[in-house]
mmCIF file of the N, C-alpha and C atoms, coordinates in Angstrom:
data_MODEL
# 
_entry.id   MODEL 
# 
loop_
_atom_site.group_PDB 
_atom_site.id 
_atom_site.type_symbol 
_atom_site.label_atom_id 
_atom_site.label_alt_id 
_atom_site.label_comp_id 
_atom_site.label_asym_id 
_atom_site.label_entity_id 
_atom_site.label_seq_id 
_atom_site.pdbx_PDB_ins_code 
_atom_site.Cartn_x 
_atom_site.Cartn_y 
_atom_site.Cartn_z 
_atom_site.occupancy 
_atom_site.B_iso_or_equiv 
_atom_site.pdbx_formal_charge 
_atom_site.auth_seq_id 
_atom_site.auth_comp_id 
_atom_site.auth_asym_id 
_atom_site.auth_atom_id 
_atom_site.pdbx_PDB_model_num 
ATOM 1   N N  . UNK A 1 1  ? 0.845   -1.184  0.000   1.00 0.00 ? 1  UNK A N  1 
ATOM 2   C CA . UNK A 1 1  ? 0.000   0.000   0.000   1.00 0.00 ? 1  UNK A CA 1 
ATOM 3   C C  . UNK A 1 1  ? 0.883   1.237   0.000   1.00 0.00 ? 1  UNK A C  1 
ATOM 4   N N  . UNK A 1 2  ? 0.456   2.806   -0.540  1.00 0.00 ? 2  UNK A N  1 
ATOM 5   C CA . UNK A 1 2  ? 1.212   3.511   -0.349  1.00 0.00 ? 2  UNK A CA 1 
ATOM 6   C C  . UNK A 1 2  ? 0.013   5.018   -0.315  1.00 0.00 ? 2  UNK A C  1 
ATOM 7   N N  . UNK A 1 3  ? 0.322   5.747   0.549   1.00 0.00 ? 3  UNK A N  1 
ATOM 8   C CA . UNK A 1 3  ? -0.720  6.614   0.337   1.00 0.00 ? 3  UNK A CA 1 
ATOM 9   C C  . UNK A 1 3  ? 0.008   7.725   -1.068  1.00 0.00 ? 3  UNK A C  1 
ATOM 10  N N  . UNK A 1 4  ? -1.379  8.585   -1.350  1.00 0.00 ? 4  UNK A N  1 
ATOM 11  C CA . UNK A 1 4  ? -0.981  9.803   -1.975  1.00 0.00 ? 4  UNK A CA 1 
ATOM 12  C C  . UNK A 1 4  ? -0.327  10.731  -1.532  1.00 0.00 ? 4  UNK A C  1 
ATOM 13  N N  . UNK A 1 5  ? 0.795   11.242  -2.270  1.00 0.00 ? 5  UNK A N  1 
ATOM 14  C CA . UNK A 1 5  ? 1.527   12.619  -2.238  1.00 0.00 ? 5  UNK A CA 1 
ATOM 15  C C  . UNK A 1 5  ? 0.887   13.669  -2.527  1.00 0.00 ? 5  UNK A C  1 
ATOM 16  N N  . UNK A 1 6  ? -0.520  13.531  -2.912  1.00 0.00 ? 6  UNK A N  1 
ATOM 17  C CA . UNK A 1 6  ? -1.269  15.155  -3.040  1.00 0.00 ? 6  UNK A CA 1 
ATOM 18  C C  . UNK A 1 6  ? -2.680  14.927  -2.254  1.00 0.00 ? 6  UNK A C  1 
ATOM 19  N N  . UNK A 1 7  ? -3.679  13.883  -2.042  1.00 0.00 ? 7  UNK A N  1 
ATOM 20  C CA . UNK A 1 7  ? -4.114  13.605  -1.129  1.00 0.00 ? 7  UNK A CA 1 
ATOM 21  C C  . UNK A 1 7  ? -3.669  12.776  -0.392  1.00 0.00 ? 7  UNK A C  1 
ATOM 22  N N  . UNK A 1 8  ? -3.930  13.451  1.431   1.00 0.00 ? 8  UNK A N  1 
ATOM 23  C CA . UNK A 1 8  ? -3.165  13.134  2.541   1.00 0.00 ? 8  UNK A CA 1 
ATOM 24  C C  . UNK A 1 8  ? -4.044  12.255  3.400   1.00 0.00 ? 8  UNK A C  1 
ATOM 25  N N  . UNK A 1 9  ? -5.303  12.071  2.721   1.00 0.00 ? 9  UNK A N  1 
ATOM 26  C CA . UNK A 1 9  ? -5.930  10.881  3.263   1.00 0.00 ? 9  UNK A CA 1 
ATOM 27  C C  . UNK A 1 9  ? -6.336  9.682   2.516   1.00 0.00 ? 9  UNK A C  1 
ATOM 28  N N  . UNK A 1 10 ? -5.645  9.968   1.608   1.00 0.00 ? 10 UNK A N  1 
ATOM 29  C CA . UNK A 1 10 ? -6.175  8.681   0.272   1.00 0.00 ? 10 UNK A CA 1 
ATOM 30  C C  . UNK A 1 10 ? -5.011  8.213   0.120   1.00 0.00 ? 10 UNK A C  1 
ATOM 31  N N  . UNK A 1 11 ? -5.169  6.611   0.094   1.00 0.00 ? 11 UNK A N  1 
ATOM 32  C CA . UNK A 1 11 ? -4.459  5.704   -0.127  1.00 0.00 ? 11 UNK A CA 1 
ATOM 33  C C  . UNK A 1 11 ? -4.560  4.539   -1.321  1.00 0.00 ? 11 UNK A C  1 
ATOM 34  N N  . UNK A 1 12 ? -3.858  3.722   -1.412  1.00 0.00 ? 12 UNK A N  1 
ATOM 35  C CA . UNK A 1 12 ? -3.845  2.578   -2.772  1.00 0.00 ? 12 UNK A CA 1 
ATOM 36  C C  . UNK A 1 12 ? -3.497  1.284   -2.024  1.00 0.00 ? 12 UNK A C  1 
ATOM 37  N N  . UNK A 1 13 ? -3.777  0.242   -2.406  1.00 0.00 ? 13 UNK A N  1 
ATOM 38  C CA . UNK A 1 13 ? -3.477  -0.792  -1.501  1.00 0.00 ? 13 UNK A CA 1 
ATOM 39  C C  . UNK A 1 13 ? -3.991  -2.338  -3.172  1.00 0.00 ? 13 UNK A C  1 
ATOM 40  N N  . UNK A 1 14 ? -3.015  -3.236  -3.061  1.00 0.00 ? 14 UNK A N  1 
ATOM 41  C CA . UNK A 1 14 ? -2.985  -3.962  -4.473  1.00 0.00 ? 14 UNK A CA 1 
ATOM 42  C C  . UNK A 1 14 ? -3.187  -5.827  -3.261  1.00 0.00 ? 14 UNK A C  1 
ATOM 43  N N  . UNK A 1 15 ? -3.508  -6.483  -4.083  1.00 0.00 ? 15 UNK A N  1 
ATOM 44  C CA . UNK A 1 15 ? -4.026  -7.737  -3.813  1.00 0.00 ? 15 UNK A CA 1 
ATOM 45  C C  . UNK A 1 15 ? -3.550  -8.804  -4.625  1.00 0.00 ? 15 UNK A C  1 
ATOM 46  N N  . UNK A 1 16 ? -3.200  -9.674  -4.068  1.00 0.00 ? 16 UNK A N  1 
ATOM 47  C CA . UNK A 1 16 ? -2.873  -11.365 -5.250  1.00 0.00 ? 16 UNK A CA 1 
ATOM 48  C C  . UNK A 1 16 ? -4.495  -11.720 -5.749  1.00 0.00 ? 16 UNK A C  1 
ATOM 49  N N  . UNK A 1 17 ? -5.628  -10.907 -5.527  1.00 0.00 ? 17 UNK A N  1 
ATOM 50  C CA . UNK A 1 17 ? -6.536  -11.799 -5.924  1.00 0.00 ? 17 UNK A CA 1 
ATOM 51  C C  . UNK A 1 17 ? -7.070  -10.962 -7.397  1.00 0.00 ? 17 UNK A C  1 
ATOM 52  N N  . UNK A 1 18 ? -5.936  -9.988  -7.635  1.00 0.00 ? 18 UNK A N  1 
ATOM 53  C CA . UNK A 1 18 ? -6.312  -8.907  -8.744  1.00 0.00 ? 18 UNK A CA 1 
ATOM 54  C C  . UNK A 1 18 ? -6.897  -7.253  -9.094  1.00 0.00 ? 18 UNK A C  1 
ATOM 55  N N  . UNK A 1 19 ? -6.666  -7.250  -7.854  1.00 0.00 ? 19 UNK A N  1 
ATOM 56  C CA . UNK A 1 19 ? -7.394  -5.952  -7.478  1.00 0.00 ? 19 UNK A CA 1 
ATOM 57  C C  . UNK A 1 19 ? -6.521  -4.893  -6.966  1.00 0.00 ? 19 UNK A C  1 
ATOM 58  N N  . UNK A 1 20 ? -6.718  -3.885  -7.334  1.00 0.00 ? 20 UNK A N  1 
ATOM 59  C CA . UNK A 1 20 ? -5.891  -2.403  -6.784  1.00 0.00 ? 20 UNK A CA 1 
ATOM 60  C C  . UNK A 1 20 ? -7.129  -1.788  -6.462  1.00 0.00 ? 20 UNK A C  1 
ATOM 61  N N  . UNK A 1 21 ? -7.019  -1.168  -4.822  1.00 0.00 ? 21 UNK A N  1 
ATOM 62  C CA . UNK A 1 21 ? -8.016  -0.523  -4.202  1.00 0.00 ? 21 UNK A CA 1 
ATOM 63  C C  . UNK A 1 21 ? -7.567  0.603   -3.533  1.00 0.00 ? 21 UNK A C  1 
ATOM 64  N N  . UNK A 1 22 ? -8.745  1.895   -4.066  1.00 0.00 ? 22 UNK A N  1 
ATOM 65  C CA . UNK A 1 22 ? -8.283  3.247   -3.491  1.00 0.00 ? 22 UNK A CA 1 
ATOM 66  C C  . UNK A 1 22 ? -9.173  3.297   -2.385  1.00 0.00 ? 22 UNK A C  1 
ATOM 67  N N  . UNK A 1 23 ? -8.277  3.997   -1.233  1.00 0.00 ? 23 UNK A N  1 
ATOM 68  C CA . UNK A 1 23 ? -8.623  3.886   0.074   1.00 0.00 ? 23 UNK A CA 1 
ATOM 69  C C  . UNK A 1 23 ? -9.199  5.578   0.133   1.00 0.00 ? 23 UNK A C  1 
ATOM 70  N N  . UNK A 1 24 ? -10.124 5.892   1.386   1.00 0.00 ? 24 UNK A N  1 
ATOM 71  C CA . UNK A 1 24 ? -9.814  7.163   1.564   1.00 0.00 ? 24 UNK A CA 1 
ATOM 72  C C  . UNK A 1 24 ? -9.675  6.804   3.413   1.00 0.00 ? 24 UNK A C  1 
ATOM 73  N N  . UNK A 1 25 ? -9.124  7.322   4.171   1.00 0.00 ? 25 UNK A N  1 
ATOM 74  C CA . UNK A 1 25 ? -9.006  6.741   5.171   1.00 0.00 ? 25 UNK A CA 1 
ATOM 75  C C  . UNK A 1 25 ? -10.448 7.341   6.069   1.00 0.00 ? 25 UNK A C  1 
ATOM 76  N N  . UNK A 1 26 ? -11.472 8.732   5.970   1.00 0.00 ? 26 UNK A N  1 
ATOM 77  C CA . UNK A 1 26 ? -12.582 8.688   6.645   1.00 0.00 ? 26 UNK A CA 1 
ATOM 78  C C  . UNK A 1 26 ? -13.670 8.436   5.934   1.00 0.00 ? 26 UNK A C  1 
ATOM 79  N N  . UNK A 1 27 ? -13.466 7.313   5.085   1.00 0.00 ? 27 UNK A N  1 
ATOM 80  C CA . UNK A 1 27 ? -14.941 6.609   4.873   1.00 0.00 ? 27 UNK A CA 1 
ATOM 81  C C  . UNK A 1 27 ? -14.221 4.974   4.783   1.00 0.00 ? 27 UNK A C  1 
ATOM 82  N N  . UNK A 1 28 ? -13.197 4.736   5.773   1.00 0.00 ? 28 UNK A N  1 
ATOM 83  C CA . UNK A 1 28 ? -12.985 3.025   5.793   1.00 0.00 ? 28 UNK A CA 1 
ATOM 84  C C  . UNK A 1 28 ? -13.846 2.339   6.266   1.00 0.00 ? 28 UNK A C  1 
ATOM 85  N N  . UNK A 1 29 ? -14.828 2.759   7.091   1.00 0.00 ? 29 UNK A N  1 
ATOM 86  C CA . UNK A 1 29 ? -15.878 1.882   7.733   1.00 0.00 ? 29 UNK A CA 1 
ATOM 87  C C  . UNK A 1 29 ? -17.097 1.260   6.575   1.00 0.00 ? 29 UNK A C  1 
ATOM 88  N N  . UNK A 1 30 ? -17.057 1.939   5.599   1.00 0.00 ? 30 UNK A N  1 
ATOM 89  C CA . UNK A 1 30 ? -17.889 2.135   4.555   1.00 0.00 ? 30 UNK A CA 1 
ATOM 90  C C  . UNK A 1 30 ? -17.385 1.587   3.401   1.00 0.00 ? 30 UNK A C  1 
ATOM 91  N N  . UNK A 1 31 ? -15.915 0.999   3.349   1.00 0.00 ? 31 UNK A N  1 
ATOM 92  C CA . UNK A 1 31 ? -15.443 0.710   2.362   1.00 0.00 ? 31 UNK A CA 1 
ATOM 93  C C  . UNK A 1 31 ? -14.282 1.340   1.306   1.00 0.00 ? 31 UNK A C  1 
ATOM 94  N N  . UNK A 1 32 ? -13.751 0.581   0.208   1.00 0.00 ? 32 UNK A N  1 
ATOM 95  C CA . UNK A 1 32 ? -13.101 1.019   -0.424  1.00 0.00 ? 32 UNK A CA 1 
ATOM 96  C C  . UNK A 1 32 ? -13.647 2.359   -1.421  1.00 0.00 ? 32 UNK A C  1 
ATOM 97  N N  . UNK A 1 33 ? -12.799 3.435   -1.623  1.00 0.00 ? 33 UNK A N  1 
ATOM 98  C CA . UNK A 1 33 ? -13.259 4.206   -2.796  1.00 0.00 ? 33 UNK A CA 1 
ATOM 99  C C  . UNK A 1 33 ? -13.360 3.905   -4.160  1.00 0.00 ? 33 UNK A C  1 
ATOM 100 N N  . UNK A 1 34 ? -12.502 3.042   -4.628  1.00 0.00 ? 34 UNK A N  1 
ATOM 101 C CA . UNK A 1 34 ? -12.338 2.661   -5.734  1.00 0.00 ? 34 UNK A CA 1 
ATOM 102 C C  . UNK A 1 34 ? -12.338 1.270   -6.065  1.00 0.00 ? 34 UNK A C  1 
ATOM 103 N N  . UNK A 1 35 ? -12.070 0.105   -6.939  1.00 0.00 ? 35 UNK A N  1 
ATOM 104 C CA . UNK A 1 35 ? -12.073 -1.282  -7.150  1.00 0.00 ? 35 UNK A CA 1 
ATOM 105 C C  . UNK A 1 35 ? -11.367 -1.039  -8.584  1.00 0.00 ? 35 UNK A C  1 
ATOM 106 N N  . UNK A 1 36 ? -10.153 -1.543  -8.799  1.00 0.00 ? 36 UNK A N  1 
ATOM 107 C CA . UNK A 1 36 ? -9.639  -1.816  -10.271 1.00 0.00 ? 36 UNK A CA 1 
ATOM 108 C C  . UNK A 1 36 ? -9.234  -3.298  -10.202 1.00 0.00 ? 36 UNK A C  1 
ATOM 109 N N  . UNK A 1 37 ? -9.782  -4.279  -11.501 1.00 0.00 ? 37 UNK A N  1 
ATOM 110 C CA . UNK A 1 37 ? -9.732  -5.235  -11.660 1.00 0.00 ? 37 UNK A CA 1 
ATOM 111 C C  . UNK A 1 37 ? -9.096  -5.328  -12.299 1.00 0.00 ? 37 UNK A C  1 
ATOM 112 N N  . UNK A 1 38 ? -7.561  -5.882  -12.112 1.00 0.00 ? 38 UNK A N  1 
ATOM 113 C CA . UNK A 1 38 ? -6.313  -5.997  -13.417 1.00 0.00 ? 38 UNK A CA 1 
ATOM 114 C C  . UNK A 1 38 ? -6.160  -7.498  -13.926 1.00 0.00 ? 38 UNK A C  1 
ATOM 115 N N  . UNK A 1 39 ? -6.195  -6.937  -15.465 1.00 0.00 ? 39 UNK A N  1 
ATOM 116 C CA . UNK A 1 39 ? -6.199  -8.368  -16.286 1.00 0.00 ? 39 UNK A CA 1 
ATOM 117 C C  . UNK A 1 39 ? -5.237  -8.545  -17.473 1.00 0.00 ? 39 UNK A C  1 
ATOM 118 N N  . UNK A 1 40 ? -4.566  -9.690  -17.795 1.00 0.00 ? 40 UNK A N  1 
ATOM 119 C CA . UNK A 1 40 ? -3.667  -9.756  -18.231 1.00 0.00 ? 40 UNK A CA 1 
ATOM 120 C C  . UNK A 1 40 ? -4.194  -8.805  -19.716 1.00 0.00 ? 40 UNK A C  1 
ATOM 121 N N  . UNK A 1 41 ? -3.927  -9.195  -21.001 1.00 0.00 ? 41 UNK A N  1 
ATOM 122 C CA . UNK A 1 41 ? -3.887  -8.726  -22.208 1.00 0.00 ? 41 UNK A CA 1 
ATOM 123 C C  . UNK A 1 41 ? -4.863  -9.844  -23.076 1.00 0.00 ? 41 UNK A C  1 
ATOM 124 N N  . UNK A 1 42 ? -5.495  -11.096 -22.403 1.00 0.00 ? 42 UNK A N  1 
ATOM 125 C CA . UNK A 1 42 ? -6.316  -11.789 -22.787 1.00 0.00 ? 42 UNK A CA 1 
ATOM 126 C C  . UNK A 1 42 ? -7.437  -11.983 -22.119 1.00 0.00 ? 42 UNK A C  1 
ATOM 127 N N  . UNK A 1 43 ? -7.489  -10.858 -20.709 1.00 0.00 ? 43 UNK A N  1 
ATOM 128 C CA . UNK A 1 43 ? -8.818  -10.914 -20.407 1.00 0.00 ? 43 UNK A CA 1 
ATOM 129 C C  . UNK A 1 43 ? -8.295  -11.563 -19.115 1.00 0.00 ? 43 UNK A C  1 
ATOM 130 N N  . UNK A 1 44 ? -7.799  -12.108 -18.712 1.00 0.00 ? 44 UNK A N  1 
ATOM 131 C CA . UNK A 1 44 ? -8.076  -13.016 -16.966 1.00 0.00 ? 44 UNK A CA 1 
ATOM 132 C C  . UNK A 1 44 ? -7.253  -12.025 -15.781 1.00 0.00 ? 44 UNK A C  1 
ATOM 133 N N  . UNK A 1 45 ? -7.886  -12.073 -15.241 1.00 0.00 ? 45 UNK A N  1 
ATOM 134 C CA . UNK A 1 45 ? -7.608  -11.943 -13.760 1.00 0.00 ? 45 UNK A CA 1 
ATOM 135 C C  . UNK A 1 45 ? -6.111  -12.305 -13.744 1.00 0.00 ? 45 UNK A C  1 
ATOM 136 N N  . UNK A 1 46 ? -5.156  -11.146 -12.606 1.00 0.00 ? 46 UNK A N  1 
ATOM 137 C CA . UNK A 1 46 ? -3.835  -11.233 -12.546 1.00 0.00 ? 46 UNK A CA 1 
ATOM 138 C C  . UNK A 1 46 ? -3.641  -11.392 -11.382 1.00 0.00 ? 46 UNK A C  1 
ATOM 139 N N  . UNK A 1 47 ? -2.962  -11.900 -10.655 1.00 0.00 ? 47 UNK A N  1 
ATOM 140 C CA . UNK A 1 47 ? -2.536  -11.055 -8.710  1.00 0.00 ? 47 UNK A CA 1 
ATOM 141 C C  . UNK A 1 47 ? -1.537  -9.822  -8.910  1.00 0.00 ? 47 UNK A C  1 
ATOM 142 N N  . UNK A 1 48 ? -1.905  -8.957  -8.606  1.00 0.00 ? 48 UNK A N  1 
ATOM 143 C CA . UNK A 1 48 ? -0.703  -7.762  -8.332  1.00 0.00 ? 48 UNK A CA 1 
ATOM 144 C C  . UNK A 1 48 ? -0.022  -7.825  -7.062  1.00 0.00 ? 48 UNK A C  1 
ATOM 145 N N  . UNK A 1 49 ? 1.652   -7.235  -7.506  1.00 0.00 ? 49 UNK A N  1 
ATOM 146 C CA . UNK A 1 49 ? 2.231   -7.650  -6.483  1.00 0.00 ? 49 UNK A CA 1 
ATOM 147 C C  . UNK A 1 49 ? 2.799   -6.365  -5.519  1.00 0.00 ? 49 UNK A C  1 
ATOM 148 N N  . UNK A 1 50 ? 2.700   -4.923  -6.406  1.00 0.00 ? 50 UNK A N  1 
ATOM 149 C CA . UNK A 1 50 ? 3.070   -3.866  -5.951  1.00 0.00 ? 50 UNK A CA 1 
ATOM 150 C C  . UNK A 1 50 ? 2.095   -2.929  -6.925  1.00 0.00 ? 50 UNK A C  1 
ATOM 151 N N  . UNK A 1 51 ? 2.039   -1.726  -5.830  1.00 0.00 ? 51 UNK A N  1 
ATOM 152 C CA . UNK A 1 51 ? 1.424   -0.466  -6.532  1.00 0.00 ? 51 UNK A CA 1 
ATOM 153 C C  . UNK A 1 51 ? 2.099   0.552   -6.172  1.00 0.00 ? 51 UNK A C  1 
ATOM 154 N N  . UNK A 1 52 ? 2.435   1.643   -6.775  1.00 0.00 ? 52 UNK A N  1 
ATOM 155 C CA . UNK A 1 52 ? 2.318   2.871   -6.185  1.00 0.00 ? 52 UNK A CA 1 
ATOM 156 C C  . UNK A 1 52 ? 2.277   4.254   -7.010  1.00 0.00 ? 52 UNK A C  1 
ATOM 157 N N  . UNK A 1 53 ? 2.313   5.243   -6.545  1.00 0.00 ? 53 UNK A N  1 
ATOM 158 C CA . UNK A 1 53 ? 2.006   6.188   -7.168  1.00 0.00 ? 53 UNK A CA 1 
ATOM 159 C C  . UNK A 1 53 ? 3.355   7.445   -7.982  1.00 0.00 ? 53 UNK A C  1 
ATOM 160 N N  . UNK A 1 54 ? 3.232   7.823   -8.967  1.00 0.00 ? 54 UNK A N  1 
ATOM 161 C CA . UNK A 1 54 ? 4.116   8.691   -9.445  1.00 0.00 ? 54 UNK A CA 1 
ATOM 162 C C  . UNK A 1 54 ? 4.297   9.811   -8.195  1.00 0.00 ? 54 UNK A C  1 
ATOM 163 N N  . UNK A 1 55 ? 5.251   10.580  -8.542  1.00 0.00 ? 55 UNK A N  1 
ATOM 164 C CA . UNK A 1 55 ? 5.917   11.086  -7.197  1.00 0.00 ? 55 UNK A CA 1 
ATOM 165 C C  . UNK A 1 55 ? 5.215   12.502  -7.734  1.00 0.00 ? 55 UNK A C  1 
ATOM 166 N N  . UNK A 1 56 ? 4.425   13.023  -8.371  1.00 0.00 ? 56 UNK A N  1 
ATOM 167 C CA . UNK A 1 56 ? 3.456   13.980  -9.007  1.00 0.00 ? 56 UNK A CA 1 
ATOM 168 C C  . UNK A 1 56 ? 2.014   13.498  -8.248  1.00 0.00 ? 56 UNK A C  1 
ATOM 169 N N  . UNK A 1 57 ? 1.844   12.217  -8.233  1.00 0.00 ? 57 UNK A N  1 
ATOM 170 C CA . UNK A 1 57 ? 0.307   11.716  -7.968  1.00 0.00 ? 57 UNK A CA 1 
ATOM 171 C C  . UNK A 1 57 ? -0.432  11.854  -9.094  1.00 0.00 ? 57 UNK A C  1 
ATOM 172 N N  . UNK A 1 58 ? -0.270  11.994  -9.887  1.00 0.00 ? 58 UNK A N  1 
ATOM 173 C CA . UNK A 1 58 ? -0.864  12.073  -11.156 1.00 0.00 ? 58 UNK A CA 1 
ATOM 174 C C  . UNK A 1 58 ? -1.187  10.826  -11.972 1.00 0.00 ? 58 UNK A C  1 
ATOM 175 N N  . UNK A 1 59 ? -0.557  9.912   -11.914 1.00 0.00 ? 59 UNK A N  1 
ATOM 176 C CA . UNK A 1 59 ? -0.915  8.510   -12.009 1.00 0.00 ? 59 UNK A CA 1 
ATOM 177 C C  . UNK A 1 59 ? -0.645  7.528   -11.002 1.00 0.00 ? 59 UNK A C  1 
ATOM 178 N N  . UNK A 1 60 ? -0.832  5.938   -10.904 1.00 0.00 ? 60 UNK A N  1 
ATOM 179 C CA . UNK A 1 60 ? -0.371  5.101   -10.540 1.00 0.00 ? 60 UNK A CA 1 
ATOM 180 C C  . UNK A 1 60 ? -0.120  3.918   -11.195 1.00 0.00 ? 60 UNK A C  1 
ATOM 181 N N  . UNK A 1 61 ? 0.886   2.853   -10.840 1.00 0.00 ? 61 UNK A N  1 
ATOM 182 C CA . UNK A 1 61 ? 0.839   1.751   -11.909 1.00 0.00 ? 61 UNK A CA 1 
ATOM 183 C C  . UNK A 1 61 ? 1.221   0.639   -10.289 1.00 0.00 ? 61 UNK A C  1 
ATOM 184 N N  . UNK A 1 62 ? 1.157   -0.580  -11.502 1.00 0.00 ? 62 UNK A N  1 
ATOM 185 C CA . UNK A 1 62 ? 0.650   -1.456  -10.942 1.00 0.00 ? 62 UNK A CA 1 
ATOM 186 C C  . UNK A 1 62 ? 1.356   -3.010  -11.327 1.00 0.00 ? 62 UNK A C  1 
ATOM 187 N N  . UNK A 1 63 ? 2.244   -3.496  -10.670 1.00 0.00 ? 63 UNK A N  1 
ATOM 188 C CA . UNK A 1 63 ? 2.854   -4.725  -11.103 1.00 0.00 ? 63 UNK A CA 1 
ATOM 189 C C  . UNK A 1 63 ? 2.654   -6.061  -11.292 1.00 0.00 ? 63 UNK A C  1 
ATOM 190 N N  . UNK A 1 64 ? 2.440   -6.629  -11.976 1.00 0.00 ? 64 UNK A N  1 
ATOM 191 C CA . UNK A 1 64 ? 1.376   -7.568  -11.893 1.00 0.00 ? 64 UNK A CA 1 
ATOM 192 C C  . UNK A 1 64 ? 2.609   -9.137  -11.373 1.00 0.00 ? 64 UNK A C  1 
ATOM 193 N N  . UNK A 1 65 ? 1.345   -9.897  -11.096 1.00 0.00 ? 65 UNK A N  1 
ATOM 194 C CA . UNK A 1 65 ? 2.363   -11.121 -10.977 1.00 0.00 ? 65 UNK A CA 1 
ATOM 195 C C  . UNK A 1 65 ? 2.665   -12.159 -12.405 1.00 0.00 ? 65 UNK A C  1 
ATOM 196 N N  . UNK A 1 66 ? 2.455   -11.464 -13.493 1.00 0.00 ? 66 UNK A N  1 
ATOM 197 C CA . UNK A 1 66 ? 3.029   -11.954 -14.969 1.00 0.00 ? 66 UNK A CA 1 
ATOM 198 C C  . UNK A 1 66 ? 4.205   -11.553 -15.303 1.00 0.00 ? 66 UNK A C  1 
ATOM 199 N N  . UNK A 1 67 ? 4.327   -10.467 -14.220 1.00 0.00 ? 67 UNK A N  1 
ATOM 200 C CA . UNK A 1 67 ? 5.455   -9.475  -15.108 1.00 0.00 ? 67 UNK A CA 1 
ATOM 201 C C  . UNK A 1 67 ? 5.143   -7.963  -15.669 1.00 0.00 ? 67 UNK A C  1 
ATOM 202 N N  . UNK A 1 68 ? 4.010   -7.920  -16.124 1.00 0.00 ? 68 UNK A N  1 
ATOM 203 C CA . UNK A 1 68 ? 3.077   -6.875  -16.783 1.00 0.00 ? 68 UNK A CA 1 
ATOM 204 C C  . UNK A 1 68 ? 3.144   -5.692  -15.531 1.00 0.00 ? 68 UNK A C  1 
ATOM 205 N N  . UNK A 1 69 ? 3.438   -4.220  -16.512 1.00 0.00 ? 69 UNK A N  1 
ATOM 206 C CA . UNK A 1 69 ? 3.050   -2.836  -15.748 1.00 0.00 ? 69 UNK A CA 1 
ATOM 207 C C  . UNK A 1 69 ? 1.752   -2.689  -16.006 1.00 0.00 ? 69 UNK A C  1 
ATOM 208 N N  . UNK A 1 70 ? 0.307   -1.978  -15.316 1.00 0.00 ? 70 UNK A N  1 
ATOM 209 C CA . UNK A 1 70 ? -0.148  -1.254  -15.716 1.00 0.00 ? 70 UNK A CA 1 
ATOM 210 C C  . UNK A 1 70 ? -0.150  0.123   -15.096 1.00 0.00 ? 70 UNK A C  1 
ATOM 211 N N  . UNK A 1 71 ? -0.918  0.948   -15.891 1.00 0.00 ? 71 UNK A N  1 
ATOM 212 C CA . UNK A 1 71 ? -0.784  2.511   -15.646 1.00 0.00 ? 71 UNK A CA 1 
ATOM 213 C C  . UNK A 1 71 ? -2.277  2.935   -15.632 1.00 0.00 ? 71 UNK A C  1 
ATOM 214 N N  . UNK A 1 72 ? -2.575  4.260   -14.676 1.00 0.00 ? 72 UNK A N  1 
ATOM 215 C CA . UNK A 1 72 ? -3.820  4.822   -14.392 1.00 0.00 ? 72 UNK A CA 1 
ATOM 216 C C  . UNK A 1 72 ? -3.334  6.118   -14.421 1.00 0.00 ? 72 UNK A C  1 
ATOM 217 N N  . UNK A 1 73 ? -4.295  6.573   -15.258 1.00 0.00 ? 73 UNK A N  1 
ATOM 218 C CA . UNK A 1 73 ? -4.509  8.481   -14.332 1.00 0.00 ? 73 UNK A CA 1 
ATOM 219 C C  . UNK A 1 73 ? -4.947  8.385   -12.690 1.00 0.00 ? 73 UNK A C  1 
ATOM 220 N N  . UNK A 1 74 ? -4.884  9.276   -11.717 1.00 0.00 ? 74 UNK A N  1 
ATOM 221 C CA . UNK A 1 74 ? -5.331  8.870   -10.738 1.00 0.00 ? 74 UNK A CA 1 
ATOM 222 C C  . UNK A 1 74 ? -6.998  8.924   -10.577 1.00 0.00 ? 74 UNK A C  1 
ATOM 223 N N  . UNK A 1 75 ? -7.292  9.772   -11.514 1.00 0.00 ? 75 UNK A N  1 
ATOM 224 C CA . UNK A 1 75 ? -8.659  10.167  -11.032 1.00 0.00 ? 75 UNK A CA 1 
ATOM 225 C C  . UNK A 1 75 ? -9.484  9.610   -12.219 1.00 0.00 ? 75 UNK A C  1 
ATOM 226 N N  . UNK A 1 76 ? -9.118  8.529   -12.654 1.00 0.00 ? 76 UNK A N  1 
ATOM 227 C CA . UNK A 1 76 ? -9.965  7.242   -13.738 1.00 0.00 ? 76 UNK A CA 1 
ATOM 228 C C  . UNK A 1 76 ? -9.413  6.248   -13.956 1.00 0.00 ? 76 UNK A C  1 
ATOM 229 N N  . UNK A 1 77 ? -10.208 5.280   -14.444 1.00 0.00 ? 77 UNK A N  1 
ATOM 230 C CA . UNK A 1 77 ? -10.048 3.745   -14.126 1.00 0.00 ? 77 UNK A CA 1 
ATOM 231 C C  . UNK A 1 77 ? -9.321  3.221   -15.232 1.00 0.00 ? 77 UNK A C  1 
ATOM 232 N N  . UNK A 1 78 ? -9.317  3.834   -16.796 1.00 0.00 ? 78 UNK A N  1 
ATOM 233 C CA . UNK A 1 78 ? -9.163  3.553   -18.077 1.00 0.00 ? 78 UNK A CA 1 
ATOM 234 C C  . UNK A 1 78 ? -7.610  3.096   -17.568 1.00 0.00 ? 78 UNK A C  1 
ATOM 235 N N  . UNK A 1 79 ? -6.824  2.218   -18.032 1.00 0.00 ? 79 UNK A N  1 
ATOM 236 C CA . UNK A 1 79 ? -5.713  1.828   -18.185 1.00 0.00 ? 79 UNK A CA 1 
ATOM 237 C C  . UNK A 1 79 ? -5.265  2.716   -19.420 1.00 0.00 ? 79 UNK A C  1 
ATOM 238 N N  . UNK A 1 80 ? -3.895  3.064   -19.527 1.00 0.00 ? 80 UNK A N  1 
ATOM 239 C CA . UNK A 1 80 ? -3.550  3.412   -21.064 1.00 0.00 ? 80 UNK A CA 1 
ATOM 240 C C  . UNK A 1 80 ? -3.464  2.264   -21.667 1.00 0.00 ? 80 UNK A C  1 
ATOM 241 N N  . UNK A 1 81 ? -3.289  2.440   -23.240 1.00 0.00 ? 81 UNK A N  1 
ATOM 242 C CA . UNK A 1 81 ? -2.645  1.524   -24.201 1.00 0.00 ? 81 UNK A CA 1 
ATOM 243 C C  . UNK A 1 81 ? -2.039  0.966   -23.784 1.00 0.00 ? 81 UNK A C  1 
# 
C-alpha cells in the first residue's frame, strides 16, 4: 500500500486476488473508494504484487504477478494503451 503525495488521506493498496483498491481513510468503515480489476492482455484476472504512485500523484501503476506494468490516471479507471 502507499498513500498519496497530493491527497493526505487517500491511499492505494494492491491484492494477489487482482485488485488495486483506493482507500480514503474517513470513509474506511464504509469501504473502499475505488475497485480496479487488473487483467492480463487476454482478459483473466492477474494477482498484483506492488502499486504505487508517481511522485506527481498524477498517475499510478501497478505490477502484476506476470510481469506486466499497468498505468492509471489517478482520477480514472481507463488503463492506457
Amino acid at each position: 500500500a502507499m498513500w498519496s503525495p497530493i491527497e493526505k488521506d487517500v491511499f492505494i493498496s494492491c491484492s494477489m486476488d487482482g485488485t488495486v483498491r483506493i482507500w480514503q481513510a474517513e470513509r474506511m468503515q464504509r469501504g473502499q473508494k475505488d475497485v480496479i480489476k487488473v487483467k492480463t492482455d487476454k482478459g483473466k484476472r492477474v494477482g498484483v504484487c506492488r502499486v504505487a504512485y508517481s511522485s506527481d500523484g498524477k498517475f499510478f501503476v501497478a505490477h502484476s504477478q506476470d510481469g506486466s506494468l499497468h498505468l492509471w490516471p489517478y482520477k480514472g479507471k481507463a488503463p492506457f494503451p
